[in-house]
PDB file of N, CA, C, O and CB in Angstrom:
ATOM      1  N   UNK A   1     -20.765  22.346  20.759  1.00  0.00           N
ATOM      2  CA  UNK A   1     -21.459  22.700  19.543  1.00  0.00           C
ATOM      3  C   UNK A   1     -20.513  22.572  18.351  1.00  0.00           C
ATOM      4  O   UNK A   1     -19.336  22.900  18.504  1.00  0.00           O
ATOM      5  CB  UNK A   1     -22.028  24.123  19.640  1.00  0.00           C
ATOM      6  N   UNK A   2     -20.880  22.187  17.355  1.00  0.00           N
ATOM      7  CA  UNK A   2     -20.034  21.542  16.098  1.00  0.00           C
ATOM      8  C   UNK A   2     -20.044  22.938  15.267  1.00  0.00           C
ATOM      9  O   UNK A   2     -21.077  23.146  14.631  1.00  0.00           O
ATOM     10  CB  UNK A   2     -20.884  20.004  15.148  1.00  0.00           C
ATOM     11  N   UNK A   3     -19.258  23.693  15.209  1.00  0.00           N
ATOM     12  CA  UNK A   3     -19.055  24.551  14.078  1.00  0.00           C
ATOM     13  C   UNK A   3     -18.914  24.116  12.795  1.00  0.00           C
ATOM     14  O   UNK A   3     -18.374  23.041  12.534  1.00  0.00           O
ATOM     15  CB  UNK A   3     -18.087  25.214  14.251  1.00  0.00           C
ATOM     16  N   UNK A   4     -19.377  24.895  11.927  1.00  0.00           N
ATOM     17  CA  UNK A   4     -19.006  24.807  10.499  1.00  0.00           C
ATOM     18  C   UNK A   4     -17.842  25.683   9.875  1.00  0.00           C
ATOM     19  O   UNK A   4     -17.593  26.846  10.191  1.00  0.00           O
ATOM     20  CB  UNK A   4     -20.186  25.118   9.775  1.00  0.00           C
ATOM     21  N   UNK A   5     -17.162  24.906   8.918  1.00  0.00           N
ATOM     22  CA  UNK A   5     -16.069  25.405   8.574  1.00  0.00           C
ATOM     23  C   UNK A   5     -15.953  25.188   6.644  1.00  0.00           C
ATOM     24  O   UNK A   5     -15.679  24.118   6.100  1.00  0.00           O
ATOM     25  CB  UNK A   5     -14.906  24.599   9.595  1.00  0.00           C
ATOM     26  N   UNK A   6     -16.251  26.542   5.896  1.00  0.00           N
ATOM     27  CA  UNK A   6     -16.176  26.590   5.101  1.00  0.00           C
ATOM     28  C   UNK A   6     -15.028  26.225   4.245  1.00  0.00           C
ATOM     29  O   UNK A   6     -15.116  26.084   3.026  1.00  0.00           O
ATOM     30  CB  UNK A   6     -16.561  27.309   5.159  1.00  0.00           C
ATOM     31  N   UNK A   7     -13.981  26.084   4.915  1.00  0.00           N
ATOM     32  CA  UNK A   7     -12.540  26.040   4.530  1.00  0.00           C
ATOM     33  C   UNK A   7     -12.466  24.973   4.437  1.00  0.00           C
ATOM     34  O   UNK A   7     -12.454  24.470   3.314  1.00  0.00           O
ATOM     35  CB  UNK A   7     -11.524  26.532   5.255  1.00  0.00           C
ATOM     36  N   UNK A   8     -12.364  23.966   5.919  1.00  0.00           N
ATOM     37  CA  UNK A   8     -12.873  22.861   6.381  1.00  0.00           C
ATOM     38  C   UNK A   8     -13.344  21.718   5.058  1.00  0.00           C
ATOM     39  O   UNK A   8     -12.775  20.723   4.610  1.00  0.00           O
ATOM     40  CB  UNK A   8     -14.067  23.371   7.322  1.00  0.00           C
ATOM     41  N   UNK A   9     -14.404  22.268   4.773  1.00  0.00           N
ATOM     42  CA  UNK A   9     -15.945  21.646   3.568  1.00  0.00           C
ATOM     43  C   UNK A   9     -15.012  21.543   2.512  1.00  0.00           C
ATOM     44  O   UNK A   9     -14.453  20.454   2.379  1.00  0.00           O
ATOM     45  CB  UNK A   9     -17.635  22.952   3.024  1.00  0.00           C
ATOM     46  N   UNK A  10     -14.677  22.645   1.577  1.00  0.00           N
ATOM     47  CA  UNK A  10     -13.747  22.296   0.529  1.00  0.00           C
ATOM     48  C   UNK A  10     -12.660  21.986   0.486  1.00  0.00           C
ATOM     49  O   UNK A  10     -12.229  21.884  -0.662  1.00  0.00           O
ATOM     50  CB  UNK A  10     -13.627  22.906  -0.096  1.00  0.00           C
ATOM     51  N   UNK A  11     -11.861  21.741   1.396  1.00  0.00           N
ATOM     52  CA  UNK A  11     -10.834  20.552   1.623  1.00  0.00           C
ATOM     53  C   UNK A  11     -11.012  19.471   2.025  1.00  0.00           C
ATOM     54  O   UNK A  11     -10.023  18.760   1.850  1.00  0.00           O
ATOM     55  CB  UNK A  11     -10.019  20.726   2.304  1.00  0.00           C
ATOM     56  N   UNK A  12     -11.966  18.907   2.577  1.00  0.00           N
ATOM     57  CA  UNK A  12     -12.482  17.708   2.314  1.00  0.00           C
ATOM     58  C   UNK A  12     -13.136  17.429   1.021  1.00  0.00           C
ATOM     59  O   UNK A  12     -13.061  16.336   0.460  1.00  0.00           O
ATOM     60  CB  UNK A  12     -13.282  17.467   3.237  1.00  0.00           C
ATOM     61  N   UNK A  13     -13.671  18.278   0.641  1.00  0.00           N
ATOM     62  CA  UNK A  13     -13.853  17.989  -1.073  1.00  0.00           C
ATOM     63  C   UNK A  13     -12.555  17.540  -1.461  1.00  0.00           C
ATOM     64  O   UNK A  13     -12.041  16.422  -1.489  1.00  0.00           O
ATOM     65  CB  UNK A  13     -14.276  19.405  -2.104  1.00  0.00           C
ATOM     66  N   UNK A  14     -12.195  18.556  -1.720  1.00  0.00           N
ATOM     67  CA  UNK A  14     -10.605  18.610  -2.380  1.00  0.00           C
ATOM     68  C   UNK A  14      -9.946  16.798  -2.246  1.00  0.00           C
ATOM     69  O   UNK A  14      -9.432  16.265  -3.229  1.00  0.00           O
ATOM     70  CB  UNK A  14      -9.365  19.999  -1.126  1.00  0.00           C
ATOM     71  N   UNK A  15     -10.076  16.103  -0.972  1.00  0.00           N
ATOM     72  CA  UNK A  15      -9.406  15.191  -0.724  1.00  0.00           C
ATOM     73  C   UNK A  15     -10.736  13.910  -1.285  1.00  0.00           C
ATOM     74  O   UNK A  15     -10.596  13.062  -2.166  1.00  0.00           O
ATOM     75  CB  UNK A  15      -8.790  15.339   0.928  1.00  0.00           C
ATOM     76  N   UNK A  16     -11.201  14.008  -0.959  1.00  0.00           N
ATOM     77  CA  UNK A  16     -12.313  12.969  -2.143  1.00  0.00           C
ATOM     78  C   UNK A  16     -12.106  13.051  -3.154  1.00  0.00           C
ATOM     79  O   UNK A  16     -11.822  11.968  -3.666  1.00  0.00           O
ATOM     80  CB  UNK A  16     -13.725  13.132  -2.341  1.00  0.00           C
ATOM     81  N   UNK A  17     -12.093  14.246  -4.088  1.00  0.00           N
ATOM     82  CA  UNK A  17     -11.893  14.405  -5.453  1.00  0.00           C
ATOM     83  C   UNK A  17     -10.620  13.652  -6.123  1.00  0.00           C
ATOM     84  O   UNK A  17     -10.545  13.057  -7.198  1.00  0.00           O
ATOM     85  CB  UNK A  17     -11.807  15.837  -5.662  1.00  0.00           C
ATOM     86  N   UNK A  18      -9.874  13.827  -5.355  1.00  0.00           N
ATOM     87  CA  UNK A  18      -8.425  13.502  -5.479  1.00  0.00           C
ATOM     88  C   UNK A  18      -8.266  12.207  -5.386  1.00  0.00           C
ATOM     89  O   UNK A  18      -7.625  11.569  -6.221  1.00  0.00           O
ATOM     90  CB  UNK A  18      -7.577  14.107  -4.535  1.00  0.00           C
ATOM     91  N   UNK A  19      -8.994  11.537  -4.069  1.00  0.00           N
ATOM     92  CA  UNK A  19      -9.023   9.931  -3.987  1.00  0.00           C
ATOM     93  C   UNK A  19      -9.708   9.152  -5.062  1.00  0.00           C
ATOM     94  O   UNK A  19      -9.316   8.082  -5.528  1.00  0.00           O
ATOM     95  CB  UNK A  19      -9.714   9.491  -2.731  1.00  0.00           C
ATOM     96  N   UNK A  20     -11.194  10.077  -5.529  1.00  0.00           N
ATOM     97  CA  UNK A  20     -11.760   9.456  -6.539  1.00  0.00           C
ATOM     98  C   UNK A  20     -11.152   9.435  -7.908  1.00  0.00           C
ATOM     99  O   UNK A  20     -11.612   8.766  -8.833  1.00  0.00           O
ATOM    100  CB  UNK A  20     -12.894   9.924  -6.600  1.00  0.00           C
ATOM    101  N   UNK A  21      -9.872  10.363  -8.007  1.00  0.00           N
ATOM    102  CA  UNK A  21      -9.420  10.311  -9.358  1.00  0.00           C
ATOM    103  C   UNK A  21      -8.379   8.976  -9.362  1.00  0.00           C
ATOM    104  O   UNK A  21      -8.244   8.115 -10.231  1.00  0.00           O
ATOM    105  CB  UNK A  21      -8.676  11.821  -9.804  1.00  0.00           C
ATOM    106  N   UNK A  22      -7.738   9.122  -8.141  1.00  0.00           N
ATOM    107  CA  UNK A  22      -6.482   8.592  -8.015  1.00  0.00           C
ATOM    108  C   UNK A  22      -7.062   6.714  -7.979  1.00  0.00           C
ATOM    109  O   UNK A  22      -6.398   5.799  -8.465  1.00  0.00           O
ATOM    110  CB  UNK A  22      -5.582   9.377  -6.410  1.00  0.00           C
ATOM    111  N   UNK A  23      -7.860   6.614  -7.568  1.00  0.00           N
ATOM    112  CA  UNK A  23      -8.612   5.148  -7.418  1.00  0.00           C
ATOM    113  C   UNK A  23      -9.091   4.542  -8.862  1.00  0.00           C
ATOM    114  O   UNK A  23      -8.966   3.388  -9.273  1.00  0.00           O
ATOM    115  CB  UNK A  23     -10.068   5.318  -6.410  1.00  0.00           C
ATOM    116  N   UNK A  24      -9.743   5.809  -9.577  1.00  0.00           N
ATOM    117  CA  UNK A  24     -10.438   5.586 -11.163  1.00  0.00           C
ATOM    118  C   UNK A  24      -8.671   5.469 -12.100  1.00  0.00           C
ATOM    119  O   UNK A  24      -8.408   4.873 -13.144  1.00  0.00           O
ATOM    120  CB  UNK A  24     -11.803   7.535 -11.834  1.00  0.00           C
ATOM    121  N   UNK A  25      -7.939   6.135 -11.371  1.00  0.00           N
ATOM    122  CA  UNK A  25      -6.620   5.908 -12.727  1.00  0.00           C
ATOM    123  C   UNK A  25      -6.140   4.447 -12.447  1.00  0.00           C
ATOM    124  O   UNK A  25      -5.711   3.677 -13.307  1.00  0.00           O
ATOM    125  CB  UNK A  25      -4.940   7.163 -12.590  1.00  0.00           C
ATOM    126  N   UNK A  26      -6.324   4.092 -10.656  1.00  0.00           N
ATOM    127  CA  UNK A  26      -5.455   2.886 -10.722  1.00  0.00           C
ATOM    128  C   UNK A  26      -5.834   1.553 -11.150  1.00  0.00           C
ATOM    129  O   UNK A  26      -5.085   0.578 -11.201  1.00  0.00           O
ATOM    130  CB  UNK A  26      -5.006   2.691  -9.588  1.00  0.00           C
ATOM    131  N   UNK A  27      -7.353   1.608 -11.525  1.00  0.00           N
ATOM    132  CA  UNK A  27      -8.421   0.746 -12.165  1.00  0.00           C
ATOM    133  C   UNK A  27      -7.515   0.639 -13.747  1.00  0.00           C
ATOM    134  O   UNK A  27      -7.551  -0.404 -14.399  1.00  0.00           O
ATOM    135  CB  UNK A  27     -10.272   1.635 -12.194  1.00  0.00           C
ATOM    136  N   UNK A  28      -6.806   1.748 -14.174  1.00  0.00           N
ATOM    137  CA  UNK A  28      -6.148   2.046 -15.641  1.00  0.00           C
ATOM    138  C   UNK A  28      -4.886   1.178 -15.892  1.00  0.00           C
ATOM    139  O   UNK A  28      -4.383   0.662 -16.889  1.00  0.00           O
ATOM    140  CB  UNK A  28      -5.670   3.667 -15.788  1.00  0.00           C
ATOM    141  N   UNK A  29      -4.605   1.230 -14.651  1.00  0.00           N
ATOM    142  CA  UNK A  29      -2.747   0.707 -14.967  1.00  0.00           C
ATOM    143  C   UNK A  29      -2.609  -1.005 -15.770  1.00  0.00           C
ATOM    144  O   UNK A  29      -3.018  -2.127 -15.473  1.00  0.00           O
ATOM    145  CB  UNK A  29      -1.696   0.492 -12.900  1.00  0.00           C
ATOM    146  N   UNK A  30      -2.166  -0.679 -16.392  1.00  0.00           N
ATOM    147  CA  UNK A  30      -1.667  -2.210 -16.614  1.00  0.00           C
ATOM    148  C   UNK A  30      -0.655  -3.104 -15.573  1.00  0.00           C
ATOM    149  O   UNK A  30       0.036  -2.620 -14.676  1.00  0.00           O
ATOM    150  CB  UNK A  30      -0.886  -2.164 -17.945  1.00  0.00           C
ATOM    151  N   UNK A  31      -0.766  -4.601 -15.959  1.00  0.00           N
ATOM    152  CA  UNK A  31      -0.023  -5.420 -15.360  1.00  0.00           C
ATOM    153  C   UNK A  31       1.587  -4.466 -14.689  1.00  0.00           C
ATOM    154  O   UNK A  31       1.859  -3.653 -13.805  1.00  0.00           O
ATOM    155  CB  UNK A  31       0.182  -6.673 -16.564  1.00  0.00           C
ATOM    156  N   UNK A  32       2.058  -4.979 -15.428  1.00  0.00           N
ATOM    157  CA  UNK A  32       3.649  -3.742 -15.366  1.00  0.00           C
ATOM    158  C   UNK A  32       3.738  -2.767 -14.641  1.00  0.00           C
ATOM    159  O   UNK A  32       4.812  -2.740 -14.041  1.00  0.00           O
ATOM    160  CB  UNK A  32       4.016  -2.898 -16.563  1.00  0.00           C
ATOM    161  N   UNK A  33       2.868  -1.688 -14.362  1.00  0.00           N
ATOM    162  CA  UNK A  33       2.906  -0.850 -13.845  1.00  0.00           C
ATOM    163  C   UNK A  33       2.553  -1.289 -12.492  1.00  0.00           C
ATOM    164  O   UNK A  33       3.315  -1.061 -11.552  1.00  0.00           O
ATOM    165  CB  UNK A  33       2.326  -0.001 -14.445  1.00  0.00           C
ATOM    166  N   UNK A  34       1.240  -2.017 -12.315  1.00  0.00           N
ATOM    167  CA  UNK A  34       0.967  -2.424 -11.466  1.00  0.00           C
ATOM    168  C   UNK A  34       2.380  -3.634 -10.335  1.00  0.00           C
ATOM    169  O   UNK A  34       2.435  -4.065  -9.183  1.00  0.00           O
ATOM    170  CB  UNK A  34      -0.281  -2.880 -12.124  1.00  0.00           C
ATOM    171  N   UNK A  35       2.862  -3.673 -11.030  1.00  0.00           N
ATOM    172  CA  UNK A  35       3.944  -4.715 -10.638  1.00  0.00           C
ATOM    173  C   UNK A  35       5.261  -3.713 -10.272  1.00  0.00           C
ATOM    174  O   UNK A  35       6.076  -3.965  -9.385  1.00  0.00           O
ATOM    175  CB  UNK A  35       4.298  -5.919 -12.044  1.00  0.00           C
ATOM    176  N   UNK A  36       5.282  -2.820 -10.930  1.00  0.00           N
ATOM    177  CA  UNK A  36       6.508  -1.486 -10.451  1.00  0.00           C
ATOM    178  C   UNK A  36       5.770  -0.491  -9.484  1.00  0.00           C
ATOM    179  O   UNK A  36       6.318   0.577  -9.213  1.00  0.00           O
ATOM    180  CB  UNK A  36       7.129  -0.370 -11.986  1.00  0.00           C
ATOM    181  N   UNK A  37       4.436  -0.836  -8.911  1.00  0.00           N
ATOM    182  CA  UNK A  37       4.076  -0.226  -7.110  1.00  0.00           C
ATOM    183  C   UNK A  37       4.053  -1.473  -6.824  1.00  0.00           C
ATOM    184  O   UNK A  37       3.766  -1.418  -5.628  1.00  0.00           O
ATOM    185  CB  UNK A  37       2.473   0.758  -6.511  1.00  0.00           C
ATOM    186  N   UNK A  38       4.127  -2.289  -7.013  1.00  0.00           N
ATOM    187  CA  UNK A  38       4.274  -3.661  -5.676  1.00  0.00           C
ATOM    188  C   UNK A  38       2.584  -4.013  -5.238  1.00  0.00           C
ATOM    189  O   UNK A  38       2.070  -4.153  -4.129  1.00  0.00           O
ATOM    190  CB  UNK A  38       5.347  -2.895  -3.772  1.00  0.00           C
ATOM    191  N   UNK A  39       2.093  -4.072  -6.405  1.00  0.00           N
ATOM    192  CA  UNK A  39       0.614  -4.819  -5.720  1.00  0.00           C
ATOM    193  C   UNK A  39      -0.376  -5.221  -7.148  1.00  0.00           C
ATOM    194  O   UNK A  39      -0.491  -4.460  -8.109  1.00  0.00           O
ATOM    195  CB  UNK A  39      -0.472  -3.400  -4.475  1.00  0.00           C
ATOM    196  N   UNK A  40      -0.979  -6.451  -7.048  1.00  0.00           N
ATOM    197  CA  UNK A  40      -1.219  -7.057  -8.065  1.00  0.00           C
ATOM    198  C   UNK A  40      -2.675  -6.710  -8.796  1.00  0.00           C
ATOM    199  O   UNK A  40      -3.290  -5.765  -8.301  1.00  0.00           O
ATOM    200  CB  UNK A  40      -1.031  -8.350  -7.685  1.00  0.00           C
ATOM    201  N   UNK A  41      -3.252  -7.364  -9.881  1.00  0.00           N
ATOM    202  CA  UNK A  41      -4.319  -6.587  -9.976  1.00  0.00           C
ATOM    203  C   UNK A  41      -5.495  -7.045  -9.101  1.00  0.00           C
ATOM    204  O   UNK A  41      -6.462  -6.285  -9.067  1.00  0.00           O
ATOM    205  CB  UNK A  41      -4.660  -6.508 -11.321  1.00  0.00           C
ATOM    206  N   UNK A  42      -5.544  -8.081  -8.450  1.00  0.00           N
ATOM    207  CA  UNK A  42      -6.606  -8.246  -6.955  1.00  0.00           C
ATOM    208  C   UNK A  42      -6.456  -6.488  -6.601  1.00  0.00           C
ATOM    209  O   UNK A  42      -6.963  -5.393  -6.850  1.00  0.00           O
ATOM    210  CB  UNK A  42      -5.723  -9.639  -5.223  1.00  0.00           C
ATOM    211  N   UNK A  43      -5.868  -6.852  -6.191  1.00  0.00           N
ATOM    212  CA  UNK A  43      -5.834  -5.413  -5.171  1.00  0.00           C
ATOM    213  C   UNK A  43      -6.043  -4.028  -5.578  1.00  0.00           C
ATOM    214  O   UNK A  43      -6.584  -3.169  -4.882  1.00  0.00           O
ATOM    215  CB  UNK A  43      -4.538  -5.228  -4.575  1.00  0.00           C
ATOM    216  N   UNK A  44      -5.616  -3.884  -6.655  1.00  0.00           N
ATOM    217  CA  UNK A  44      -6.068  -2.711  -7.209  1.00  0.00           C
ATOM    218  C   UNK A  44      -7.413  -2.458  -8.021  1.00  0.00           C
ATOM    219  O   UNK A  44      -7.723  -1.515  -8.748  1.00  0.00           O
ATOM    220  CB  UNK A  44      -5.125  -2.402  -7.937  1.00  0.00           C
ATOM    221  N   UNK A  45      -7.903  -3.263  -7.768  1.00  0.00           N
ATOM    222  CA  UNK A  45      -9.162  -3.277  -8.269  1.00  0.00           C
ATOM    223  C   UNK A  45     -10.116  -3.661  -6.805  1.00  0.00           C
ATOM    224  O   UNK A  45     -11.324  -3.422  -6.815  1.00  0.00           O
ATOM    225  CB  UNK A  45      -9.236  -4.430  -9.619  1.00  0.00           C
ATOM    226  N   UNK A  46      -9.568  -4.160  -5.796  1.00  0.00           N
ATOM    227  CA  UNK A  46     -10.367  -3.947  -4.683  1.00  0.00           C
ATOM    228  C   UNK A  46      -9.944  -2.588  -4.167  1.00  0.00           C
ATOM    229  O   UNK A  46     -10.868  -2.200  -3.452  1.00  0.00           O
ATOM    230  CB  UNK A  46     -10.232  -5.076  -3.645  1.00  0.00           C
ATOM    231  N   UNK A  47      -8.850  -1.566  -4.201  1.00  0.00           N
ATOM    232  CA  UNK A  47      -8.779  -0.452  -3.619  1.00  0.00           C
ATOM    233  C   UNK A  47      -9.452   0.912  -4.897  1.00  0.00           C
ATOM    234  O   UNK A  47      -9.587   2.101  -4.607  1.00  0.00           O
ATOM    235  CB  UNK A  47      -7.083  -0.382  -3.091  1.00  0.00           C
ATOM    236  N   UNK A  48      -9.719   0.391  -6.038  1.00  0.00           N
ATOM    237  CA  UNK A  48     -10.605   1.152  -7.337  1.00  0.00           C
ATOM    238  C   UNK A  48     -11.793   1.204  -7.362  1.00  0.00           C
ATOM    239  O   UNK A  48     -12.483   2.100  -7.849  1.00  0.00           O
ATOM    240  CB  UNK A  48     -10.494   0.671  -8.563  1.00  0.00           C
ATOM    241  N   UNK A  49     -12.314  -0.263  -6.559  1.00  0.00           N
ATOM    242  CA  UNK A  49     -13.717  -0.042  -6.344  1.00  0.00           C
ATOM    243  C   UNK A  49     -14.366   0.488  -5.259  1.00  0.00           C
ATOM    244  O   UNK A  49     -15.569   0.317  -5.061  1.00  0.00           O
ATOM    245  CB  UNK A  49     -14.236  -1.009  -6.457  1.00  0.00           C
ATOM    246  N   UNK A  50     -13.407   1.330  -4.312  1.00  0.00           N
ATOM    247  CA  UNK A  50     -14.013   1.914  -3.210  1.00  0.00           C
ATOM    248  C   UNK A  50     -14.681   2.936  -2.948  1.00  0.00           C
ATOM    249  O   UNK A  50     -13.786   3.781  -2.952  1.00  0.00           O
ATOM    250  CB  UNK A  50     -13.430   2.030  -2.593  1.00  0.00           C
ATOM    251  N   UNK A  51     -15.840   3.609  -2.665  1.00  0.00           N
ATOM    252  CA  UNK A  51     -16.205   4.684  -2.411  1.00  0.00           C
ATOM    253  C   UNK A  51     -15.074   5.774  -2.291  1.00  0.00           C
ATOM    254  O   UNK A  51     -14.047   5.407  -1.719  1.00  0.00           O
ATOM    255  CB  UNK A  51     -16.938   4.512  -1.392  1.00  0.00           C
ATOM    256  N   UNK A  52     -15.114   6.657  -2.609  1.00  0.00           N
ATOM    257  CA  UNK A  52     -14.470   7.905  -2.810  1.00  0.00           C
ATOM    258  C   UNK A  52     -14.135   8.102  -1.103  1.00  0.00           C
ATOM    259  O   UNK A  52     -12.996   7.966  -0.656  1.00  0.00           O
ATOM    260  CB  UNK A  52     -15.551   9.187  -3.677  1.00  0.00           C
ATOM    261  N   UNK A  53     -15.189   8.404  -0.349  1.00  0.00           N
ATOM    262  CA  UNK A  53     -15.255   8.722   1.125  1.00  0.00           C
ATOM    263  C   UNK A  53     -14.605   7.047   1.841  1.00  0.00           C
ATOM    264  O   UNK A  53     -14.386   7.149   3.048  1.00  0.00           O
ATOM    265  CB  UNK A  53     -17.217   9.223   1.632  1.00  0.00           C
ATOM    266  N   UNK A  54     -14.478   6.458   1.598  1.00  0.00           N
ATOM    267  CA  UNK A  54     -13.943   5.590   2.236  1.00  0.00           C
ATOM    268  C   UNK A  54     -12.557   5.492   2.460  1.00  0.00           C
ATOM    269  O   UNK A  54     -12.147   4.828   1.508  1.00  0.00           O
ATOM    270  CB  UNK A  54     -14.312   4.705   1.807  1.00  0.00           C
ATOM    271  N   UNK A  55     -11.783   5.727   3.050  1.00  0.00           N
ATOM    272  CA  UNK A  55     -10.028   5.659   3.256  1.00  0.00           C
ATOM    273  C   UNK A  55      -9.760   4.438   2.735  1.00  0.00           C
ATOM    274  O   UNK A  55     -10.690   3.673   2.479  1.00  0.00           O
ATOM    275  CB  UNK A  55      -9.342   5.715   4.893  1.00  0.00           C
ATOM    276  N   UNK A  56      -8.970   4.227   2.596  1.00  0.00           N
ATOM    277  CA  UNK A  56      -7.700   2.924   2.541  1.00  0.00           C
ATOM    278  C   UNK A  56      -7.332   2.054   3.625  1.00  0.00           C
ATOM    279  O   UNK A  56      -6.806   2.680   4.544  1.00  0.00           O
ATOM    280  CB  UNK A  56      -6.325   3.469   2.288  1.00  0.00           C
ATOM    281  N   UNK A  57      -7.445   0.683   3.843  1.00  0.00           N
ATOM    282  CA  UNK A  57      -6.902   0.455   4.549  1.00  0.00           C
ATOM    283  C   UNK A  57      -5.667   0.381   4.450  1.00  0.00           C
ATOM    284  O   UNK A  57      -5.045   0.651   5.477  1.00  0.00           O
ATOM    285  CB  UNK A  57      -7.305  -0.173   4.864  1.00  0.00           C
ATOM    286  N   UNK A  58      -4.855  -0.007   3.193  1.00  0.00           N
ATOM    287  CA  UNK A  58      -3.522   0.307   3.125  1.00  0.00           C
ATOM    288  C   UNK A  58      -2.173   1.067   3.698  1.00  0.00           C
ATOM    289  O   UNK A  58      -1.824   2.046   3.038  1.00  0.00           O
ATOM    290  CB  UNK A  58      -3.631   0.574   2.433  1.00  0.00           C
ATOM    291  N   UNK A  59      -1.615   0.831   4.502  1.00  0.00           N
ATOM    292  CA  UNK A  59      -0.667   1.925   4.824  1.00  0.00           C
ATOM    293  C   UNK A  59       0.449   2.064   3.683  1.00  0.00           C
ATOM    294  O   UNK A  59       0.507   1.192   2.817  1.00  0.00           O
ATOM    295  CB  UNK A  59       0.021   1.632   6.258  1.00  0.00           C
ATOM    296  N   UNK A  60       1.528   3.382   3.667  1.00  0.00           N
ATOM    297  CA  UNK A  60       2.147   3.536   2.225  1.00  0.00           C
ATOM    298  C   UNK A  60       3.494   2.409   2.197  1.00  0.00           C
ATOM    299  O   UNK A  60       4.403   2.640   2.995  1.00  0.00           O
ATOM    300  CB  UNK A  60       2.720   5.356   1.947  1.00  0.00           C
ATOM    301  N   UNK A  61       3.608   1.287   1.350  1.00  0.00           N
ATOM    302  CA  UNK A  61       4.525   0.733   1.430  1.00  0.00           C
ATOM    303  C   UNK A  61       4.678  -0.083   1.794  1.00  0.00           C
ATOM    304  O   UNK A  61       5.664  -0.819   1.818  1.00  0.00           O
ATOM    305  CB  UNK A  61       5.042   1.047   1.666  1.00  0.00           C
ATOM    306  N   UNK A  62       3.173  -0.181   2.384  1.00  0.00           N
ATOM    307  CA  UNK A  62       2.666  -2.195   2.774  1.00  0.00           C
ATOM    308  C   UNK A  62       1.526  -2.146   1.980  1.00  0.00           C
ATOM    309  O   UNK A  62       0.609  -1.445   2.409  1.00  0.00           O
ATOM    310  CB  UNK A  62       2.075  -2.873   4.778  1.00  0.00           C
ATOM    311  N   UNK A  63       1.330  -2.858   0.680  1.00  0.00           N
ATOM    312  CA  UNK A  63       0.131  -3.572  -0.008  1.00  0.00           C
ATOM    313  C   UNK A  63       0.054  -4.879   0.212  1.00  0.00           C
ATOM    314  O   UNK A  63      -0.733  -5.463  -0.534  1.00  0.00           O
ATOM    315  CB  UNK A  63       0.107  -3.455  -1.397  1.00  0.00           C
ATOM    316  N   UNK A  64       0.641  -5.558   1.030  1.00  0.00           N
ATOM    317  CA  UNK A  64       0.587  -7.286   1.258  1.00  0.00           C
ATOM    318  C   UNK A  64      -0.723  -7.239   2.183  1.00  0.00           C
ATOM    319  O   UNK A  64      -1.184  -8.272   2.669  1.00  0.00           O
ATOM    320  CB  UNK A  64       2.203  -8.147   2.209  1.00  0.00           C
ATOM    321  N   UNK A  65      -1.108  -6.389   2.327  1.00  0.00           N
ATOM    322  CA  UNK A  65      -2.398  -6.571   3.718  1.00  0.00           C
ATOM    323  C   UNK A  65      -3.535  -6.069   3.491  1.00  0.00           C
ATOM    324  O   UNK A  65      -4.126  -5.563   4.445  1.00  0.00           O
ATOM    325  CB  UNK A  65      -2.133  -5.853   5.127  1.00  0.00           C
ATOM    326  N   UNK A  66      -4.107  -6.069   2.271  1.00  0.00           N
ATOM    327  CA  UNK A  66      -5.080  -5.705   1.200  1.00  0.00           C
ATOM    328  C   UNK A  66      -5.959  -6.622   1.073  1.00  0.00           C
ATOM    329  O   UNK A  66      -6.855  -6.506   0.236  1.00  0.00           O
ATOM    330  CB  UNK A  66      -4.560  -5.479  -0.045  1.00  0.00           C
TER     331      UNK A  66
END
């Protein structure tokens, strides 16, 4: 039986909220910036346009596989 977990619920909020901000700023960055994390604007605009609930395929420190 699947319990519910109130705690649970708003920390998964918490981590959407956070992805959806962090995805909407990286839609922001300019060239430059984008070039001082190591990934071009393809990519950051395919990882900006993702559903909030959707993970990354990205792992941290490899963007070549985007």
């Amino acid at each position: 039986m699947l319990r519910f977990s109130l705690t649970q619920f708003r920390c998964q909020l918490r981590h959407y909220h956070q992805r959806r901000r962090s995805r909407r700023q990286l839609l922001t960055l300019d060239d430059r910036l984008l070039e001082d994390i190591g990934i071009t604007r393809t990519q950051a605009q395919k990882e900006g346009c993702k559903p909030f609930w959707q993970h990354s395929t990205c792992k941290r420190g490899s963007y070549e596989n985007c």
